[in-house]
C-alpha beads as a LAMMPS data file, in Angstrom:
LAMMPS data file: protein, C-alpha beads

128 atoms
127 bonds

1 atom types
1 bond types

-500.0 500.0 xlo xhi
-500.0 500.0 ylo yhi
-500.0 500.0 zlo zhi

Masses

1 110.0

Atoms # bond

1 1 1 253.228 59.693 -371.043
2 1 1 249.937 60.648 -372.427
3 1 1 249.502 63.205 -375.090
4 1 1 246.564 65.145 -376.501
5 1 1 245.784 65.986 -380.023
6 1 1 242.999 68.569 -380.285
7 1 1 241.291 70.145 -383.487
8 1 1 238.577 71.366 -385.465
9 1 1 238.245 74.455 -383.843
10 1 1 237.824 77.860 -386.507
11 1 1 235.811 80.912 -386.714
12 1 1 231.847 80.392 -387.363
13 1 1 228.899 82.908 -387.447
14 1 1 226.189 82.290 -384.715
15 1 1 224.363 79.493 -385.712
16 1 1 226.912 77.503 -387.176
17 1 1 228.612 74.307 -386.293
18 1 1 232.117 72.995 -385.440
19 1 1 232.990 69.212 -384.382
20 1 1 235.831 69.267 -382.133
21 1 1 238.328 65.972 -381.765
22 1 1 240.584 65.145 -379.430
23 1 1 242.736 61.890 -379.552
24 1 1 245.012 60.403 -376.455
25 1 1 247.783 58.766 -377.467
26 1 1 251.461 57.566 -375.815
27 1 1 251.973 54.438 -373.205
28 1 1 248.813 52.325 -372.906
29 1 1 246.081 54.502 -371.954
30 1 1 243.168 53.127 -369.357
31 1 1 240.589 56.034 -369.991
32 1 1 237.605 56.189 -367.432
33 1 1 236.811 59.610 -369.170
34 1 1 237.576 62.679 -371.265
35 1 1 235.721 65.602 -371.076
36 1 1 236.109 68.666 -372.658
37 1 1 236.426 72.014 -370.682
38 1 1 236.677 75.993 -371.850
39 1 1 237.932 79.221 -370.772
40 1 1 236.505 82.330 -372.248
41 1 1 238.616 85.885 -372.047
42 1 1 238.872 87.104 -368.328
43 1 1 236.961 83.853 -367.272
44 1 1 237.971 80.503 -365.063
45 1 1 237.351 77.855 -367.161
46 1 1 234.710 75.709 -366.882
47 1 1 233.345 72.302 -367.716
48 1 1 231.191 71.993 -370.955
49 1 1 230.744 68.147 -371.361
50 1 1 232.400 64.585 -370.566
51 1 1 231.656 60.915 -371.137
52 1 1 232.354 57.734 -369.534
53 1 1 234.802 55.720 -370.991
54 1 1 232.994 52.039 -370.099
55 1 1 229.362 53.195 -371.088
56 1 1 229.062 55.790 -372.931
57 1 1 227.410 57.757 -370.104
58 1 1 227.343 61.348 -371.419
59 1 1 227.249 64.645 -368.887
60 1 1 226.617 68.381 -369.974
61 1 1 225.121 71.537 -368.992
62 1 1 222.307 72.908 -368.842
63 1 1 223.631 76.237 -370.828
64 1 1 224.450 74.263 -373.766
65 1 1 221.827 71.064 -373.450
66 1 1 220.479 70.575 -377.060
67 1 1 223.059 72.495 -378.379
68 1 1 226.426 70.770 -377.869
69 1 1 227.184 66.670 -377.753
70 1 1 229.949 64.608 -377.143
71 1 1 230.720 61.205 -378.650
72 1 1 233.668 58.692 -378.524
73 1 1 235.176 56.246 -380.722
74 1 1 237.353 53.742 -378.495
75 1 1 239.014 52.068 -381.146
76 1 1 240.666 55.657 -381.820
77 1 1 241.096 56.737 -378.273
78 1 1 239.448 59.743 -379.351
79 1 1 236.698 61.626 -378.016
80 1 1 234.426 64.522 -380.553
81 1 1 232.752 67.494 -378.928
82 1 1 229.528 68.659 -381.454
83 1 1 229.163 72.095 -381.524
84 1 1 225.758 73.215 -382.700
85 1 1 223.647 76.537 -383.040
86 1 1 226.432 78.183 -381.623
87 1 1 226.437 81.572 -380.113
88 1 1 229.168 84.432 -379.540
89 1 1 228.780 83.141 -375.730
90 1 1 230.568 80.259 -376.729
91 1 1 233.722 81.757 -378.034
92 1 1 236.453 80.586 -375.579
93 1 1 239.768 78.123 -375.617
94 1 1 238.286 74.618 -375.854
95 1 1 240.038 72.162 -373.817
96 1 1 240.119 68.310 -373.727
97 1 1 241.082 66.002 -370.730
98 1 1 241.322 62.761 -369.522
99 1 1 241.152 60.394 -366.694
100 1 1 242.887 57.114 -366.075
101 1 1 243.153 56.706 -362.636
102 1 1 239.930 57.540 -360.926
103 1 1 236.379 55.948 -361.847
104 1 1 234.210 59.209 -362.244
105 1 1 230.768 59.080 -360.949
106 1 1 228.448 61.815 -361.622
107 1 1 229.446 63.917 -358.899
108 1 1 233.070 63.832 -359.562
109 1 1 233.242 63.761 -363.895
110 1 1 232.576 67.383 -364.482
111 1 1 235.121 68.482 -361.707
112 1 1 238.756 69.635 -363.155
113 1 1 240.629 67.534 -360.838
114 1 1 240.209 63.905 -361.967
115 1 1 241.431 64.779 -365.017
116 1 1 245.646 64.285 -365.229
117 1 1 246.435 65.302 -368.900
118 1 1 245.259 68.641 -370.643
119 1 1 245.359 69.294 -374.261
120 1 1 246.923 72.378 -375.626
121 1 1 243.297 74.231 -376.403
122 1 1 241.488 74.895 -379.487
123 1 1 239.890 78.410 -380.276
124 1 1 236.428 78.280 -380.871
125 1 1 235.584 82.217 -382.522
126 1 1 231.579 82.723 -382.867
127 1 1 230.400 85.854 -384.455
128 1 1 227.301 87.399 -384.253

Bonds

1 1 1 2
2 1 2 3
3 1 3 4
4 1 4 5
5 1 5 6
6 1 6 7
7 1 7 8
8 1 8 9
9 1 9 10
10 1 10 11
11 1 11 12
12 1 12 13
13 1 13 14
14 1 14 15
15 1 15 16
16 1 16 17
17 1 17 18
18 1 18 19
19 1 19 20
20 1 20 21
21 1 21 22
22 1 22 23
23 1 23 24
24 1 24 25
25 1 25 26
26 1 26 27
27 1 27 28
28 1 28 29
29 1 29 30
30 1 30 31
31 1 31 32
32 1 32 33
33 1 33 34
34 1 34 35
35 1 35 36
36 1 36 37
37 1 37 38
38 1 38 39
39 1 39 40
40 1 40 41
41 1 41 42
42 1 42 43
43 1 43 44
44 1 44 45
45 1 45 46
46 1 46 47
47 1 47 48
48 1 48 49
49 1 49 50
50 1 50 51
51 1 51 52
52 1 52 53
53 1 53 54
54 1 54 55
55 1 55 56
56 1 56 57
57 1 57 58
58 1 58 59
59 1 59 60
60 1 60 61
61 1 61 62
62 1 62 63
63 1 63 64
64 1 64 65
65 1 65 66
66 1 66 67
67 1 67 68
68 1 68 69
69 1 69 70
70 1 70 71
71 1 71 72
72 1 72 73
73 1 73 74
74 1 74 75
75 1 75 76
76 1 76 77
77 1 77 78
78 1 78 79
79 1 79 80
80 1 80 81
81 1 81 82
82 1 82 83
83 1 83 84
84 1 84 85
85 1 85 86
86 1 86 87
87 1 87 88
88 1 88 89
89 1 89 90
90 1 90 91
91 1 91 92
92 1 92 93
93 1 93 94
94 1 94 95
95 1 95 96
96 1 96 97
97 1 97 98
98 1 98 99
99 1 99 100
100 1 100 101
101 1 101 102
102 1 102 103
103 1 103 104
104 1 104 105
105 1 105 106
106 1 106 107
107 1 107 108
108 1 108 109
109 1 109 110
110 1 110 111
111 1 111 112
112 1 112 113
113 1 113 114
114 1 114 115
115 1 115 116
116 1 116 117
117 1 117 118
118 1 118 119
119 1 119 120
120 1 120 121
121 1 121 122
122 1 122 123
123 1 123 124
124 1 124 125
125 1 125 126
126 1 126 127
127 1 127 128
């Protein structure tokens, strides 16, 4: 079974920056992508970024384009989330995910349900 280790989350002032990580580990793991998602207080959550296991093939949105990347190191299984000139907008759970059984295209990689295994969430607290 495959597990999820999430941190770096914390408590910033707007502006500032956090680098989330989030590491699979457990029986051989055949990632096509992780992605992180997050869910904000009385909010669905939604997708914030994801990147293709095989290329390196990076998808955000447009809310936080220039603001927020998201890197991987395969050796490490581990995926990082770059959180920058943050806002109080931004405050929410942070979630990470990842797929193993589907090859995401485009359309598919920001949707929740390719994704099997969830982590437990980080809490990402921007003040203003």
């Amino acid at each position: 079974q495959v597990q999820l280790a999430e941190s770096g989350g914390g408590s910033v002032q707007a502006g500032g920056s956090l680098r989330l990580s989030c590491t699979a580990s457990g029986r051989a793991v055949s990632t096509t992508a992780m992605a992180w998602f997050r869910q904000a207080p009385g909010k669905e959550r939604e997708f914030v970024s994801a990147i293709r296991w095989a290329d390196g093939n990076a998808f955000g949105t447009d809310s936080t384009k220039g603001r927020f990347s998201i890197s991987r190191d395969k050796a490490k299984n581990t995926v990082y989330l770059h959180l920058n000139s943050l806002k109080p907008e931004d405050t929410a759970v942070y979630y990470c995910a990842v797929a193993s059984r589907t090859r995401p295209i485009a359309s598919t990689i920001r949707t929740q349900q390719i994704y099997e295994t969830w982590g437990q969430g980080t809490q990402v607290t921007v003040s203003s």
